[in-house]
N, C-alpha and C positions, 0 to 999 in steps of 0.2 A: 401394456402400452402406457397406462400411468403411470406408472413405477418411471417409465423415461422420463417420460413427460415433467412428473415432479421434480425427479434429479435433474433437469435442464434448466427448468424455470427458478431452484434455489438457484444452482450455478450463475446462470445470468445477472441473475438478482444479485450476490454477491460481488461477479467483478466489477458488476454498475455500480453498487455501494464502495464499491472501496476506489475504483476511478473517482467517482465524485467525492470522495474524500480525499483524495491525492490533488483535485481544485482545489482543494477550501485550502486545504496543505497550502498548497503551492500559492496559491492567492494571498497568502496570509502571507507569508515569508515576502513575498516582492511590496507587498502593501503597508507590512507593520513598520510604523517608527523604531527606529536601534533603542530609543526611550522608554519604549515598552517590552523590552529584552529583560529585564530583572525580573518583574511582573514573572514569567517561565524560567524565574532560577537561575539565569543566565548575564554574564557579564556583557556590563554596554560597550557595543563595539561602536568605532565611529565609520567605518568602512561598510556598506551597503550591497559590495558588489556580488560576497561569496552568500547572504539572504536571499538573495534575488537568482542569483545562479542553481541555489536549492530550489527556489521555488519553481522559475523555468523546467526544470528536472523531474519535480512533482508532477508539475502539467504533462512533461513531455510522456513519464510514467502512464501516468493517467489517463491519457489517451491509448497507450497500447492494452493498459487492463480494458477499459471499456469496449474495445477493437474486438480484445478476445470473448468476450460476451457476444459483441453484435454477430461474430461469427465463429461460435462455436466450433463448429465441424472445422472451419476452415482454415482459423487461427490456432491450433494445438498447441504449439507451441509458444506462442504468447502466453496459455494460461500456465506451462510451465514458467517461462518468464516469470508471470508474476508471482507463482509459489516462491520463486528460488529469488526474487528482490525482494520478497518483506521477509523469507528468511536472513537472506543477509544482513537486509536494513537489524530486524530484532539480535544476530549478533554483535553488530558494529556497535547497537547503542547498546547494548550488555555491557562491551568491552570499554567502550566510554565513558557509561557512567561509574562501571567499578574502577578503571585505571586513572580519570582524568576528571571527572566533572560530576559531582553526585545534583547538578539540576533535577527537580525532581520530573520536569518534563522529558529530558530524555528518558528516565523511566518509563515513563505513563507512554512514550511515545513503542519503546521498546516492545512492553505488552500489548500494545495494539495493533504493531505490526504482526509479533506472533499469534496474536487470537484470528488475525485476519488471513493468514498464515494456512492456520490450521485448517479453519472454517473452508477455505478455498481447495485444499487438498483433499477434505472428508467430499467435499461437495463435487468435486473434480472423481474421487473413487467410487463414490457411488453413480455419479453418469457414467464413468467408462464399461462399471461393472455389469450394467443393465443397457448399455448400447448395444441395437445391432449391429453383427461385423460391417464393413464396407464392402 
């Protein structure tokens, strides 16, 4: 019964961490000046709308990660969801930063989406593999 136990409480722990980093994301993008867009590598755009549109997106993310935490059993498929958007997100910026834009944040962003990725899939295998059936 700890063995569940444990595998539940990383889980939780994990999609709580990576919701509340999907705020900061997201808060950051709606809040940052276009001024401070070089600062991450990135060319200053003078248009506000498509930052704020990412960041809205983050939050809106970020509440279904955290969702799938508060309810484990009942959201499953949320925590699929979020395995399979930070895999995407970690190919999108793969493919961005090698075809279009070597910023070094989208790097830095890329790996963190797959470390969180990863981290959420081990932690999601090991609760399924030690749940009771339903």
């Amino acid at each position: 019964m700890e063995i569940i136990s444990n595998a539940r409480k990383r889980l939780v722990t994990l999609l709580t961490l990576v919701g509340l980093h999907s705020y900061v994301v997201g808060l950051g993008l709606i809040l940052m000046p276009v001024t401070a867009l070089p600062f991450f590598g990135l060319e200053v755009a003078t248009e506000k709308f498509f930052p704020v549109q990412g960041g809205v997106f983050h939050i809106v993310m970020g509440t279904a990660y955290i969702l799938s935490g508060v309810g484990i059993d009942r959201f499953r498929g949320l925590i699929l969801l979020t395995i399979l958007a930070k895999c995407t997100a970690t190919a999108f910026l793969c493919i961005y930063y090698l075809f279009f834009d070597r910023a070094w944040v989208v790097l830095a962003s890329a790996a963190g989406d797959g470390l969180m990725a990863a981290a959420i899939l081990v932690a999601f295998v090991a609760y399924e593999k030690n749940r009771p059936p339903a």
